[in-house]
matplotlib code that plots the C-alpha trace (Angstrom):
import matplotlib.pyplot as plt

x = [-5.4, -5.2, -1.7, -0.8, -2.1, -0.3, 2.9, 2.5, 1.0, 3.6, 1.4, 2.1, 4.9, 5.7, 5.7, 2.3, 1.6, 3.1, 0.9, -1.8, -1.3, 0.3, -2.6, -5.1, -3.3, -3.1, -7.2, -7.2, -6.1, -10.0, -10.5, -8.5, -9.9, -9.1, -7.0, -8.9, -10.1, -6.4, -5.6, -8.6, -8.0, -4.3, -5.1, -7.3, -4.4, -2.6, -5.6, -5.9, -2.3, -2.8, -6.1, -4.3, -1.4, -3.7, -5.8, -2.9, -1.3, -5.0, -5.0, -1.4, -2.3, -5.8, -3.7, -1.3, -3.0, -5.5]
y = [-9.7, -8.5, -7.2, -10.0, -12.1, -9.5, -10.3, -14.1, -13.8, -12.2, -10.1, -6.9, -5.5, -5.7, -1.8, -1.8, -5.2, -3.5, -0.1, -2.0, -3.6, 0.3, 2.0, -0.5, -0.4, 3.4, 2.9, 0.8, 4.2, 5.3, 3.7, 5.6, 8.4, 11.9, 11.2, 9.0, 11.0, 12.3, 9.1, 7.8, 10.4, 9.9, 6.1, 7.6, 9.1, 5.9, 4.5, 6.6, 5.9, 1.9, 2.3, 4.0, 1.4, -1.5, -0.2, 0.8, -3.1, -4.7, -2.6, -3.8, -7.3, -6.9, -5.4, -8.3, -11.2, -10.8]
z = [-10.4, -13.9, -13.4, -12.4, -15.3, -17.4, -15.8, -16.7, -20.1, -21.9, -24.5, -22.7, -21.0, -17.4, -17.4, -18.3, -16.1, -13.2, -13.5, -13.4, -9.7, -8.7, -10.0, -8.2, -5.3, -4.7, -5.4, -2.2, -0.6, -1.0, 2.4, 4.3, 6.1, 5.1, 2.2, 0.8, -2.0, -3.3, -3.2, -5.6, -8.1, -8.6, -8.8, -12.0, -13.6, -13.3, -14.7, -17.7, -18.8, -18.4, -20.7, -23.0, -23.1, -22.7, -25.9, -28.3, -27.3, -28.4, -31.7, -32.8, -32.1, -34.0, -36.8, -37.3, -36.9, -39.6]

ax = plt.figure().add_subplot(projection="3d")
ax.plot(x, y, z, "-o")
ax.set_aspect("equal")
plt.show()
C-alpha cells in the first residue's frame, strides 16, 4: 500500500514507488513451500535498495525546505 501511495503522491519517483510494490510482493513468496526462503531474502535486497532511495529522497527534501 505504500507503493502505491508513492505512485499518487508525486514526492518520489515511480522507479522507486514501483520497487516498493515488487519488493513486497516477491516477500509474499515467503508462503510458498520450499522456496519460500529464496524468495524472502531476495525480497531483502529489493528492500535494501528502496531504503536507501527512500532515505536519500527524505534528506533532500529536509535540506530544501528549511
Amino acid at each position: 500500500m505504500l507503493g502505491a501511495a508513492m505512485l499518487r503522491g508525486g514526492v518520489f519517483s515511480r522507479p522507486v514507488a514501483f520497487l516498493a510494490i515488487a519488493a513486497n510482493t516477491v516477500g509474499l513468496g515467503l508462503y510458498v513451500p520450499r522456496v519460500g526462503v529464496s524468495h524472502a531474502v531476495l525480497s531483502v535486497v529489493f528492500l535494501e535498495v528502496w531504503y536507501v532511495l527512500v532515505g536519500r529522497r527524505l534528506y533532500r527534501l529536509g535540506r530544501t525546505r528549511r
